[in-house]
Each structure stands twice: as structure tokens, then as C-alpha cells.
SEMAR-197788 format. One record per residue (C-alpha): chain; x, y, z. Coordinates in nm, 2 decimals. Layout:
<rs>
 lumza      x      y      z
     A      X      Y      Z
...
</rs>
This chain:
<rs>
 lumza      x      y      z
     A   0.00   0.00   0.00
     A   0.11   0.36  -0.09
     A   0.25   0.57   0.17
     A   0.08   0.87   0.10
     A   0.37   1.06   0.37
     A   0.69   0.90   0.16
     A   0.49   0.98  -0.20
     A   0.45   1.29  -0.15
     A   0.81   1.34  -0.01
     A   0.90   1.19  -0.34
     A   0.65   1.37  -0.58
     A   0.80   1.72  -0.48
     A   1.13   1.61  -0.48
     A   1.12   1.54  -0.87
     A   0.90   1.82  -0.98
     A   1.16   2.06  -0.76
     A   1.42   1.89  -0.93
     A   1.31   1.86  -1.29
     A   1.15   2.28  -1.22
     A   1.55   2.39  -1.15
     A   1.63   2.20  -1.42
     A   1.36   2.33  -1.68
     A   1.50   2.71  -1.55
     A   1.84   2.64  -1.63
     A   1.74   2.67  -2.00
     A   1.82   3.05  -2.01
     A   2.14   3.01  -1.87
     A   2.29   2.75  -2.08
     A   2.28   2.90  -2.40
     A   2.68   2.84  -2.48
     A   2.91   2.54  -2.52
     A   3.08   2.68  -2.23
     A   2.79   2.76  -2.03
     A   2.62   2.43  -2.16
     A   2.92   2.21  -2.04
     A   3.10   2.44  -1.78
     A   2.91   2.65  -1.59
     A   3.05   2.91  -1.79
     A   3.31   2.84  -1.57
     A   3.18   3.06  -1.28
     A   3.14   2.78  -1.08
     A   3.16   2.89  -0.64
     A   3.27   2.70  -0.37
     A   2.98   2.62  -0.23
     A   2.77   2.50  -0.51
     A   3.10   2.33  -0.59
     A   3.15   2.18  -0.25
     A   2.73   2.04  -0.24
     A   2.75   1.93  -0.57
     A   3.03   1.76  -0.56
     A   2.92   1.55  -0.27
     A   2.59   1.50  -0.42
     A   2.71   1.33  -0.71
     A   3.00   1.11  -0.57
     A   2.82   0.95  -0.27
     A   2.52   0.87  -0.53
     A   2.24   0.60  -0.45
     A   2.54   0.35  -0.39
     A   2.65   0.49  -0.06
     A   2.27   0.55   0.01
     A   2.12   0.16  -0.08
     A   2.49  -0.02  -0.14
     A   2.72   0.12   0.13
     A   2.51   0.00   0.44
     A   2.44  -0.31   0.24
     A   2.82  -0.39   0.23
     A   2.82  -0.34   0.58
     A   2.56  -0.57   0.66
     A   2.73  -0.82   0.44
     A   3.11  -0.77   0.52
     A   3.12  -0.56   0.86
     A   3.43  -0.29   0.88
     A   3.55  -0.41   0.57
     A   3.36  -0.13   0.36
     A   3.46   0.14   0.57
     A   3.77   0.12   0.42
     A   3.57   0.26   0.13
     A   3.31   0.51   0.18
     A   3.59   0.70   0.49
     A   3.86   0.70   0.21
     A   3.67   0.87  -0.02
     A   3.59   1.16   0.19
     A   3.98   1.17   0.20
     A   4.03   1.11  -0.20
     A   3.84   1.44  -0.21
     A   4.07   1.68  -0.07
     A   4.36   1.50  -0.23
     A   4.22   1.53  -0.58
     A   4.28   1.93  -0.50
     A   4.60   1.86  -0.33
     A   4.74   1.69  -0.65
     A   4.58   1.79  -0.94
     A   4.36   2.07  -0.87
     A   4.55   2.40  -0.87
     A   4.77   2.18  -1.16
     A   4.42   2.09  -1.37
     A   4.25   2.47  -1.30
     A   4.55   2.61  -1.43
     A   4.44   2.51  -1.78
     A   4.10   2.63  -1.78
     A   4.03   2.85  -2.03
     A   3.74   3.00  -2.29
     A   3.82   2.70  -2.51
     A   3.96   2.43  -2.22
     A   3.66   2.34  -2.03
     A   3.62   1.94  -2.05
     A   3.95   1.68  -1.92
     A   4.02   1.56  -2.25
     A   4.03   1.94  -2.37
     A   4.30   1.99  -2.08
     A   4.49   1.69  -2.21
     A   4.53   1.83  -2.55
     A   4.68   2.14  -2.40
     A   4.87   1.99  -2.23
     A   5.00   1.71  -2.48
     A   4.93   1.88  -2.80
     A   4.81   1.55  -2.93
     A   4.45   1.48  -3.08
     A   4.55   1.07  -2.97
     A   4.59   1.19  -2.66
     A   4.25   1.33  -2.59
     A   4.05   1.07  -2.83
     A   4.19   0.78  -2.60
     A   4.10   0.99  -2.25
     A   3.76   1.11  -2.42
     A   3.71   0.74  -2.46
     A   3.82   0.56  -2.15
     A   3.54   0.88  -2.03
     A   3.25   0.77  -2.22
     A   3.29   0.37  -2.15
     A   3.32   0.48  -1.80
     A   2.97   0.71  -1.80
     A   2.79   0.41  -2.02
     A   2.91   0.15  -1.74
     A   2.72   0.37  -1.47
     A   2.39   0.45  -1.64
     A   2.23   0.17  -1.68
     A   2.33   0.08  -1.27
     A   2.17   0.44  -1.20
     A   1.84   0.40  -1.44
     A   1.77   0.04  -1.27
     A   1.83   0.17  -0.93
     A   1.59   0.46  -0.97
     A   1.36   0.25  -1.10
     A   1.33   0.01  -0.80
     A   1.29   0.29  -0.53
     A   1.01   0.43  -0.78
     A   0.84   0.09  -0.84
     A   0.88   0.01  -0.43
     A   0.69   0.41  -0.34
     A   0.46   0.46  -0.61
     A   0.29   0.08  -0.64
     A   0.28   0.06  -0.99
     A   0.44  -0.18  -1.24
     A   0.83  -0.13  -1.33
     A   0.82  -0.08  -1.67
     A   0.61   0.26  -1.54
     A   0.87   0.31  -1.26
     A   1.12   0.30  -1.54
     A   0.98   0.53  -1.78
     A   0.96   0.78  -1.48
     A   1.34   0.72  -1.39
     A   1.42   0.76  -1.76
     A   1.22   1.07  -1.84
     A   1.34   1.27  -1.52
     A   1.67   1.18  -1.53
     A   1.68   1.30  -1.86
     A   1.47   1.59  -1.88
     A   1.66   1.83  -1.73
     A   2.03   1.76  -1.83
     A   1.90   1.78  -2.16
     A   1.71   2.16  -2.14
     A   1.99   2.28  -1.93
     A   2.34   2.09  -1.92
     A   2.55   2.12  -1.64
     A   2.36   2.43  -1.50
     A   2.07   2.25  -1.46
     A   2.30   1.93  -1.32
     A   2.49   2.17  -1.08
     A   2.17   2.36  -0.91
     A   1.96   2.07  -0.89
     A   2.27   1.88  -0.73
     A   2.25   2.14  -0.42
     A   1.87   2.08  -0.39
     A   1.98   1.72  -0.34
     A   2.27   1.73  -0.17
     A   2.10   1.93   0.09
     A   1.82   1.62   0.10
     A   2.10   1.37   0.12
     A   2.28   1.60   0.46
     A   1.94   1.65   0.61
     A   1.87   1.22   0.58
     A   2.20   1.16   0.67
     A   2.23   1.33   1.01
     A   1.88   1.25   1.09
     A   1.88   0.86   1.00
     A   2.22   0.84   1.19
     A   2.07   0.95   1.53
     A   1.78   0.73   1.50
     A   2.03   0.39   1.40
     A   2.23   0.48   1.67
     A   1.92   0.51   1.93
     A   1.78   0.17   1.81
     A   2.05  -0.04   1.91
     A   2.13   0.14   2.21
     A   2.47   0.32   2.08
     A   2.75   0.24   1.91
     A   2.89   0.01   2.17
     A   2.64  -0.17   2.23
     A   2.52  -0.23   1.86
     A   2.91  -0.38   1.79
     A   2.86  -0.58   2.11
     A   2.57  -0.77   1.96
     A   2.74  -0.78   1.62
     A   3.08  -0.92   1.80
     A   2.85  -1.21   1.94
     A   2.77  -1.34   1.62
     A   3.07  -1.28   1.43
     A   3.37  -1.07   1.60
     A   3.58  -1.00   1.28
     A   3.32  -0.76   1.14
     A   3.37  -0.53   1.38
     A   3.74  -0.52   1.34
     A   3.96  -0.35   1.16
     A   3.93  -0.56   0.82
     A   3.59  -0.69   0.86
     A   3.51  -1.02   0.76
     A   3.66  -0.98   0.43
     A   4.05  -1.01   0.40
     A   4.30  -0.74   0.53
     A   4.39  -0.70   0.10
     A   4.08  -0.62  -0.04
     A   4.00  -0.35   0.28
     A   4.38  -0.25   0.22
     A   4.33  -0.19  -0.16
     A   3.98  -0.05  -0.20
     A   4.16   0.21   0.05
     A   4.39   0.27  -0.24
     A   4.11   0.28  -0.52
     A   3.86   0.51  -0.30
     A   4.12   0.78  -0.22
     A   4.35   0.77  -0.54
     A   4.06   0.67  -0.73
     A   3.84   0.96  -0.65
     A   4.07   1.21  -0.84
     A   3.97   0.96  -1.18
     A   3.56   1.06  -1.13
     A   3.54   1.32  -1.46
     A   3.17   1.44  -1.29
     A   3.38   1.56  -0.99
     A   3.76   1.64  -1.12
     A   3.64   1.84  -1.42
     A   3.48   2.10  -1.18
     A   3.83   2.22  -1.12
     A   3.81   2.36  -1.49
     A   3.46   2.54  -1.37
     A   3.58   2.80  -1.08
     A   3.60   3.10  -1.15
     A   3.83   3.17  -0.90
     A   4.12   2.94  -0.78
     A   4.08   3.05  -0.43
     A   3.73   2.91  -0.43
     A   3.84   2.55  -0.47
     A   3.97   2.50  -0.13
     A   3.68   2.59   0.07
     A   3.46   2.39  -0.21
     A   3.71   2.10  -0.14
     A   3.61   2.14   0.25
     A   3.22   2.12   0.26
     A   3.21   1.84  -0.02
     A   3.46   1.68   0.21
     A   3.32   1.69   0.53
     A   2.92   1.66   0.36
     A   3.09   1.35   0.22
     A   3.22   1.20   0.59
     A   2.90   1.27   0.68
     A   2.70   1.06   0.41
     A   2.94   0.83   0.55
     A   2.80   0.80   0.88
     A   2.45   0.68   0.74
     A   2.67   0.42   0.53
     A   2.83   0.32   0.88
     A   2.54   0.28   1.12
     A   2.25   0.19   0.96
     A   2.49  -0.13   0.81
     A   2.60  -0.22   1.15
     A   2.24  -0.15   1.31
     A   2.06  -0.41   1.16
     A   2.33  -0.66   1.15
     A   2.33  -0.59   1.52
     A   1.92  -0.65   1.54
     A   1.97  -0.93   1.29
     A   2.19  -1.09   1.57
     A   2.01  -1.02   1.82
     A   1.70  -1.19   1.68
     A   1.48  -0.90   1.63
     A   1.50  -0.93   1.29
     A   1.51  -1.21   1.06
     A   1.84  -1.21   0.83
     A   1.83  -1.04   0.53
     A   1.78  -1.23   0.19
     A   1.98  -0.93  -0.01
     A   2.17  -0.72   0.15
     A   2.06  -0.42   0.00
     A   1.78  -0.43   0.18
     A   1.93  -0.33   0.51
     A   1.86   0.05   0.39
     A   1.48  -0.04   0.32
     A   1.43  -0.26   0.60
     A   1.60  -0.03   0.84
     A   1.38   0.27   0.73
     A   1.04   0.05   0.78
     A   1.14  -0.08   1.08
     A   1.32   0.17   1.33
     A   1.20   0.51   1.18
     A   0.89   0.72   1.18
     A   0.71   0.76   0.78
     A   0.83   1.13   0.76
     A   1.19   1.04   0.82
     A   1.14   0.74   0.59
     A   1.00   1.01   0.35
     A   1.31   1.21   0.37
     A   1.56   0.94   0.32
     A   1.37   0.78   0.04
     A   1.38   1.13  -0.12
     A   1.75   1.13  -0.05
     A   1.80   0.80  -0.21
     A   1.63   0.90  -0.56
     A   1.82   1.26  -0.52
     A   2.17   1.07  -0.47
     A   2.05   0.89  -0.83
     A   1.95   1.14  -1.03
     A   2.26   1.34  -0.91
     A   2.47   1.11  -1.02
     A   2.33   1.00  -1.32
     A   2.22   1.37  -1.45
     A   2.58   1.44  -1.45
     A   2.71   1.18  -1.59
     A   2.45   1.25  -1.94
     A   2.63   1.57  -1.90
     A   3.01   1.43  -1.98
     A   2.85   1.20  -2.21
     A   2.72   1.43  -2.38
     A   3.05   1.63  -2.38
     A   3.25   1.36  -2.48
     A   3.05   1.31  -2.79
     A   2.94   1.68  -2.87
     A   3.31   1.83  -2.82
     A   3.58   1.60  -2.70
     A   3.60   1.31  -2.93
     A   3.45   1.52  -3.25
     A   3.77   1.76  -3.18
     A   4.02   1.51  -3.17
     A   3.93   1.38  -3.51
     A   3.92   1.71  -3.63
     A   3.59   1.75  -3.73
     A   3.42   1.99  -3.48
     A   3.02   2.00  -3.52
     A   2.81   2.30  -3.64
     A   2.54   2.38  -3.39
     A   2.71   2.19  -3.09
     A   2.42   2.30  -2.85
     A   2.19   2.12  -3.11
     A   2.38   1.83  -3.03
     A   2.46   1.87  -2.68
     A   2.09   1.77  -2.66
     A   2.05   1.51  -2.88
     A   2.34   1.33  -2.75
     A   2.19   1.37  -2.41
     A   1.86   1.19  -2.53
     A   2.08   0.93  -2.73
     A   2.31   0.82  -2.49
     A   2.02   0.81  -2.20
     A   1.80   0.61  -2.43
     A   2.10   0.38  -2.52
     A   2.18   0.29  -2.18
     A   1.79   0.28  -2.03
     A   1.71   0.06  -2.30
     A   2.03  -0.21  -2.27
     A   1.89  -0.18  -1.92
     A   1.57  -0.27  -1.92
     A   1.58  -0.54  -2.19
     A   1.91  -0.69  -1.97
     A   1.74  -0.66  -1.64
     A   2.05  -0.72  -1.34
     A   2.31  -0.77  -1.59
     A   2.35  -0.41  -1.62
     A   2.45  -0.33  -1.29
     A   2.73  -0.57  -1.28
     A   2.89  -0.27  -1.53
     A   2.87  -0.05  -1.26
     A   3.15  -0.28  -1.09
     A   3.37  -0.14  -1.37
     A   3.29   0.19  -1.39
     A   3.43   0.36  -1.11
     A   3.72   0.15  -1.20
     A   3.74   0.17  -1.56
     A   3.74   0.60  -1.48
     A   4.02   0.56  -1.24
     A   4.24   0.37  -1.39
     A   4.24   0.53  -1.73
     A   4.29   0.90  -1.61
     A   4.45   0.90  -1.26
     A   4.76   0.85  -1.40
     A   4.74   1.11  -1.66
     A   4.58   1.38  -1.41
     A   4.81   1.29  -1.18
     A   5.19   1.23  -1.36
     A   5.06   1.43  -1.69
     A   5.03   1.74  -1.53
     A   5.34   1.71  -1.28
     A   5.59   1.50  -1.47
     A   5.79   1.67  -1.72
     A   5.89   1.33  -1.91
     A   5.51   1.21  -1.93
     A   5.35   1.25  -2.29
     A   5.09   1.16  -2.52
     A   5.24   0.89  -2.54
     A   5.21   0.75  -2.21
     A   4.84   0.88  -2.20
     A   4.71   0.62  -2.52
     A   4.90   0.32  -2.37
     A   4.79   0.36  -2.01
     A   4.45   0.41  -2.12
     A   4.46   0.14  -2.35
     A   4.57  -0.07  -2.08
     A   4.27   0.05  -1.85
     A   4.01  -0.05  -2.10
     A   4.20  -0.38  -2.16
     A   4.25  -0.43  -1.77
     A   3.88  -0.32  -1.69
     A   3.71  -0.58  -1.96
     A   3.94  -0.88  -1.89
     A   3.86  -0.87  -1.51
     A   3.48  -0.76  -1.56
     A   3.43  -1.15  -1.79
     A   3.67  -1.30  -1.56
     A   3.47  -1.20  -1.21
     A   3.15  -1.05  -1.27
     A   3.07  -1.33  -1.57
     A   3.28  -1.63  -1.38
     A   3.52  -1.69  -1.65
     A   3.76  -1.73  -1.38
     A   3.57  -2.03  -1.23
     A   3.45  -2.18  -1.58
     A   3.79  -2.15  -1.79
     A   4.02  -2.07  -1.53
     A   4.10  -1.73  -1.61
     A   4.40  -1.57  -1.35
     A   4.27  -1.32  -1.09
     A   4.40  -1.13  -0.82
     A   4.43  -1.35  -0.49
     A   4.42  -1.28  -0.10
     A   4.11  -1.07  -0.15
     A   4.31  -0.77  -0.38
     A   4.08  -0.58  -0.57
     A   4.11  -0.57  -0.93
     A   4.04  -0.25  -0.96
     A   4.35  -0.17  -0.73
     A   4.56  -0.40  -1.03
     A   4.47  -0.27  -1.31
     A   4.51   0.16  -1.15
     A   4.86   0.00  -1.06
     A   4.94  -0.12  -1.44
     A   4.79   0.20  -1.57
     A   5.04   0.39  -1.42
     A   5.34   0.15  -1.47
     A   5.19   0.18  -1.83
     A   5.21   0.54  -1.82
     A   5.53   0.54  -1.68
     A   5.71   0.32  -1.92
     A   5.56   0.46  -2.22
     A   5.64   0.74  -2.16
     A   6.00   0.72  -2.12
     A   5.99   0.55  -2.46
     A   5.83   0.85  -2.63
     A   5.90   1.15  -2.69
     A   5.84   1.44  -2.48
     A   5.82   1.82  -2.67
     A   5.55   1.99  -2.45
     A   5.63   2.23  -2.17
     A   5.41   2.21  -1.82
     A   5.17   2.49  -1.73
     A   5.26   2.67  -1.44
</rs>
């Protein structure tokens, strides 16, 4: 039965969002207001936004899901992503913003600056768009559950919703739209984050007590690795804060402020908003693993469904009305933005480096956006949970193939194009050899080689990126000067 309290919460959360959006028109009548803000971009819509999009409806449905499932392990995680944020500025944003420009607004426009090489910014705009594709489809099923689960009606309704919203307004107006709307739902996601902490905490009678009743039933996942293996808690650490500064939606901003003294205090509130988020990813986990052992619940069939079941069972309707809102503004954050960079990649990035720059980009900009949104809700629907196994390689895929070159490219004299092609190359390789192997069991049918002791692929194939990088580099030739 409908919850008329938690549909209502929901109704005016998408026609606020999808109203911003529909606004934005006006101000994104340029490429460079279309794709950058017109790169005016402040620290605080900077710093919401940024945590908005990055925490997305994984940290809000997945992260306390992984706790349920795996104990500390996952802390590991979400904690080292709030500090991958402000070491993405520390390493590459002063270096990346230096760039920004009239005509340098995207990451594969600053490559080219940088390099002076078309290759060089096909193979990142690439490694980009395989990257956004691999999240989509995650983000257009994921929407469509928590739709489905409040409205009552049939999915392929719920999906249509999803699909139209989360299209909509990217499309009228680009990363305007994306940006301001992204604030609206950041603020949702604080607001359910702080609240939903204090009542998880309360029902199990504090932290100590909730890992008391956890330790009874299983004592390694409430210590420091979890029940997984030390490895895999030891390399996600590596992924989720070296990672982070991979994420285009988020590093790309630093080519958006219009003033370099506004990135550090951006950097700050996305940071701390982001440890924050964290604490609902933390708690609400561990809470009803702790009432799971203690027998007041019965365990979990998915363990997704801690979020869900958490939210019907320890918390009154309009707090469950807030946090379902905060779960469908964490998707359509995450997924708004990335139709942006698609879009980008396909309007400006990849058309440029092939020489061949379009007539009436905006015109495009928009029909891309529909494209690409189409493409992806469509392999999603008719593939049903296939889809989001390709999330499993998407925050990957993004890391891999432009950590190094954000990170050595714009510090390392030697680096080149060069090194750029090959270590992306390598990333794409890396990223589809491990997703058959592990996420399709080629490893267990054909006997395919994968990581052991619990180390993250993901961890492998950032690490042979940047050996990549490293090597080819040093082979090639190097002719272009660094920006200061």
C-alpha cells in the first residue's frame, strides 16, 4: 500500500528537481555555459555538488548493504573517499584549473593542452565515455526500484519515470541544470544523513552496544578488516582515495571556478558533507546486522535491503520520507551528471580530436543527451541485473584510465601523449578482462588468473595504468612544456 507521507516526499522532490532544471534553459545558451558552468562555478555549489554526485544511491542503498554483508570491511571505502576528495585538490587541482580556459573546459580538452596531441585526448575522451555508459544503466535500474517500491505501480512505469526525469533536465539545461539541482539534493541527502544516523544509533542502544551484539555473532566484522581479507579493505583504500581524483563528474569541476581561491573551501564542505553521508553508510549497516543478531530481525535475503528494511522498521514515515527522497536525489545526481560528460565527450571531446568539430554543438549537446540516456535505459531494461554488474567497472574503468594522466601528466615533465594512449589502452583492456573473468565467472569456468588474498582488481589494473604510463612514456618523446 502507498505511503501517501513517503509519496508525497518523493512527488516534490522530482518536480523541484526537474522545475530547477527546466530554469536552467536560459542560462545555458553556450558550449561553455552548456558544459562548464561558464566556468563561474563557487565554492559552495562546488563543494554540495560535488558531494551530491560522488556519494550517489550506492553509498545510500549499497554502502550500508556492504556493511551488513562484510562488517568494517567497507569502511575502508566510503571513509577513504571523503579523504580522496581533498587529495584530488592537493594533486591535481591548482595543476588541472591552471588550464581552464574560454576554449579548455572538458578533461580531454585539458589533455590536448597539455599534450598537443588529438590521440591523446580521443583515448582519454574514450576511457570517459565507456566509463559514464558502465554507470547508467546501474543508475536508471536503481531509480527504477525505489520508484516501483513508493509509487505501487508496475516497473516498466517506474522505469519510464526514472528515464524521463533523469533526462529531462540535463538535456534543457546541461551542467547548469545538473549543478543547481545537485545542491537541492545534496542538501536532501545531509538533512537524511544526520537524521537517519541519530535514530540507528538510538535503536540499538549506541555504538557500543550495537558492535557488542554484532561481536556475538561474528567478532571480525567489527574489526579492523571486517570479515573480508585485510587485501581487499587494504586496496579498496587505495582505489577510494586515489581513485576519487579519476571521477570526470567531480575532477572536471576544477576547470569550472572562476576563481582558484574558491576550490579549497569547495574542497572542504564536499569533504566533510561526504564523511557525513558516510555515517548513514556506517550505522545503519552495522544497526541491523546488530538486530539481525540479536534476533529481532530475521536475516536479510539481499543485502541491499538493510537500507529499506532499516527505514520500515526503526524510523517514523516522515523520516522514511526524507531518506527515500535522499535515495532518488543521490541517483538522479549522479546519473544527471554523468548524461552531462557524455554528452561532452560526444558533442566536443571526441569530434575535436578527429578534427571535425560540429556546427550547432548545442543542437547536439541535446541530442546526444537523449541518445546516450536512451541507449543505456534501454540495454537496461531489456538486460534486467546484468546491467548493474557494469557499474562494478565503472568507477574503476574512470580511475584507472585517467588518474595517472591527471596525476603524472600534469606534474611529470617526461610524461607525454604517449604514455596517456597506452595507459588508457591498458585501462580498457584491464577493466574488460577482469569484468568477464569476475562478474561473468570466466575465472571459475575457464580458469582465467585473478587477483588473490582478497586484492581488488580495480586496485591491479590503477597500478598497471600507471606503470603503463610510466614506461611509455620514457619511450616517447616528450616536446610539451608544463603549465605553471
Amino acid at each position: 500500500m502507498r505511503d501517501p507521507v513517503i509519496v508525497s516526499m518523493m512527488l516534490l522532490t522530482l518536480a523541484i528537481t526537474v522545475a530547477i532544471g527546466l530554469h536552467s534553459y536560459w542560462e545555458a545558451r553556450t558550449q561553455r555555459e552548456y558544459f562548464a558552468y561558464g566556468q563561474k562555478l563557487g565554492w559552495f555549489v562546488l563543494g554540495l555538488a560535488t558531494f551530491a554526485s560522488i556519494m550517489s544511491g550506492f553509498g545510500f542503498v549499497g554502502g550500508p548493504g556492504l556493511v551488513y554483508s562484510m562488517g568494517s570491511t567497507s569502511l575502508w571505502m566510503t571513509f577513504a573517499g571523503g579523504l580522496g576528495i581533498p587529495l584530488a585538490f592537493l594533486l591535481v587541482g591548482r595543476k588541472l584549473q591552471a588550464y581552464a580556459s574560454p576554449d579548455v573546459f572538458t578533461i580531454p580538452d585539458a589533455v590536448h593542452k597539455r599534450f598537443d596531441s588529438q590521440a591523446a585526448r580521443f583515448a582519454v575522451a574514450v576511457g570517459i565515455l565507456l566509463g559514464v555508459l558502465a554507470y547508467l544503466g546501474a543508475q536508471m535500474l536503481a531509480a527504477a526500484v525505489i520508484l516501483e517500491s513508493v509509487f505501487q505501480i508496475s516497473y516498466v512505469w517506474a522505469f519510464a519515470i526514472a528515464l524521463f526525469v533523469i533526462t529531462i533536465y540535463p538535456l534543457v539545461g546541461g551542467i547548469v541544470a545538473g549543478l543547481r539541482t545537485e545542491v537541492f539534493q545534496g542538501s536532501i541527502m545531509l538533512i537524511a544523513s544526520i537524521t537517519i544516523f541519530g535514530f540507528a544509533l538510538s535503536s540499538g542502544g549506541g555504538m557500543s552496544e550495537i558492535t557488542a551484539a554484532i561481536a556475538s555473532d561474528e567478532p571480525a566484522a567489527v574489526g579492523p578488516w571486517g570479515s573480508a581479507p585485510a587485501m581487499l579493505a587494504l586496496s579498496w583504500f587505495f582505489v577510494f582515495t586515489v581513485g576519487i581524483i579519476g571521477m570526470p563528474h567531480s575532477t572536471s569541476r576544477f576547470l569550472m571556478v572562476s576563481d582558484p581561491r574558491q576550490i579549497r573551501s569547495g574542497v572542504l564542505l564536499a569533504a566533510a558533507a561526504y564523511m557525513i553521508g558516510s555515517l548513514l553508510w556506517m550505522t545503519v549497516g552495522f544497526a541491523v546486522r546488530a538486530h539481525v543478531a540479536s534476533g529481532d530481525l530475521p536475516p536479510l535475503d539481499v543485502a541491499d535491503q538493510a537500507a529499506p528494511t532499516f527505514l520500515a522498521a526503526y524510523t517514523p514515515r516522515w523520516l522514511a520520507g526524507i531518506a527515500f527522497a535522499g535515495v532518488i536525489s543521490a541517483i538522479l545526481s549522479t546519473a544527471s551528471i554523468f548524461l552531462n560528460v557524455a554528452s561532452a565527450t560526444l558533442t566536443r571531446d571526441i569530434p575535436l580530436s578527429l578534427n571535425r568539430p560540429l556546427a550547432h554543438p548545442l543542437f547536439w549537446a541535446r541530442t546526444w543527451t537523449a541518445i546516450v540516456s536512451l541507449v543505456a535505459g534501454g540495454v537496461a531494461l531489456v538486460s534486467g541485473e546484468f546491467i548493474a554488474l557494469l557499474g562494478a567497472i565503472g568507477f574503476g574503468l574512470h580511475a584507472a584510465a585517467l588518474v595517472p594522466t591527471l596525476v603524472l601528466g600534469l606534474r611529470w615533465p617526461r610524461s607525454n601523449a604517449t604514455g596517456v594512449v597506452a595507459s588508457v589502452a591498458v585501462s580498457i583492456a584491464g577493466s574488460v578482462y577482469f569484468f568477464l573473468a569476475q562478474q561473468l565467472g570466466l575465472a571459475a569456468s575457464l580458469g582465467w588468473w585473478v587477483p588473490q588474498h582478497g586484492f581488488a582488481s580495480v586496485a591491479l589494473v590503477m597500478l598497471l595504468s600507471f606503470v603503463t604510463f610510466v614506461i611509455a612514456s620514457l619511450l616517447g618523446q616528450s616536446r610539451v612544456k608544463l603549465s605553471n
